[in-house]
N, C-alpha and C positions, 0 to 999 in steps of 0.2 A: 102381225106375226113376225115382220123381218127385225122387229127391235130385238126378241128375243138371241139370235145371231150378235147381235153386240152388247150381251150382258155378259158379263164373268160367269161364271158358272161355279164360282170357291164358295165357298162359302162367307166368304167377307161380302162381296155383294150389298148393295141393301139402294132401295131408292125412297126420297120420301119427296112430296110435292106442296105446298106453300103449309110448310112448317112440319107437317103430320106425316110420320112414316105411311107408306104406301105398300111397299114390299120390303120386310126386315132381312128375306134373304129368295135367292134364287130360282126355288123351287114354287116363292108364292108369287116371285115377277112371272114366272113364265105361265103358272096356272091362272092368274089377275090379266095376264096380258092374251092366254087365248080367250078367256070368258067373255073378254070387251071386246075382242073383234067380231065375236059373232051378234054384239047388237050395231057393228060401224057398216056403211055400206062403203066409205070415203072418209078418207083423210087424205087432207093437203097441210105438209108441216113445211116452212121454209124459215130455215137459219138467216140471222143478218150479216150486215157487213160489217161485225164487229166485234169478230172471234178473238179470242186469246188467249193462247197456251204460255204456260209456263212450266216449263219443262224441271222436272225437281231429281232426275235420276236419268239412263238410257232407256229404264222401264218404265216409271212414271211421271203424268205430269197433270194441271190441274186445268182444265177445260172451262170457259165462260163465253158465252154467245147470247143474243138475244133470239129471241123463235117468233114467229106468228104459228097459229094451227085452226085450219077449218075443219071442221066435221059433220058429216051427215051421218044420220044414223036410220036404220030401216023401216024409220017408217017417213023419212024424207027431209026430218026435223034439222038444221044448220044451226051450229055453235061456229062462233070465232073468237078463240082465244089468243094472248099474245103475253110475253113475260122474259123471263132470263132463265139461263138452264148453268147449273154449274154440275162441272164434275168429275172424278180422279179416274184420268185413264191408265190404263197396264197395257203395255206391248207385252204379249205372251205367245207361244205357238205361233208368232210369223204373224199377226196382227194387234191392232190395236182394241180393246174392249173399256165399256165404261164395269167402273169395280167401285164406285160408288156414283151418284148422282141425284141432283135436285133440280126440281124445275116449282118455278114459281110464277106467280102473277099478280099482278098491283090487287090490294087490297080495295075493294068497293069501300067510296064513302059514305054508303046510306045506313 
């Protein structure tokens, strides 16, 4: 639930995750993002050491970091995923918010 805190909230908004739109705007991030926490019991997401902004305005700039993320979900079950997350942030109202964003992850080769 605290991701929702750093979504845009305009309507430009939108996230998709390895290739496929996920939430095309803000209203379906925040409805997609409470429905999935009521099956998570745990997450553990940690960002690498290998962040880079690149700043494209005072307001915007273009965010690239690598993630791992564990999850457990209620009935105890553990996923560990790990990939790159890009995405255009906005300073607006006295913080920074992501106003677009992707997260992705190595394609399996089987």
């Amino acid at each position: 639930m605290a991701w929702i805190k750093y979504f845009d909230a305009s309507p430009a908004f939108f996230m998709a995750v390895n290739g496929q739109m996920a939430f095309p705007n803000p209203a379906a991030a925040q409805e997609g993002t409470r429905a999935f926490a009521q099956t998570i019991r745990h997450i553990e997401l940690k960002w690498g050491d290998d962040l880079r902004v690149d700043p494209l305005t005072n307001e915007f700039a273009v965010v690239g970091v690598s993630w791992r993320e564990m999850q457990v979900d209620n009935t105890g079950h553990s996923v560990t995923q790990a990939g790159y997350f890009t995405g255009l942030a906005e300073y607006r109202e006295g913080r920074w918010q992501l106003r677009d964003a992707h997260w992705s992850s190595p394609v399996s080769s089987h």
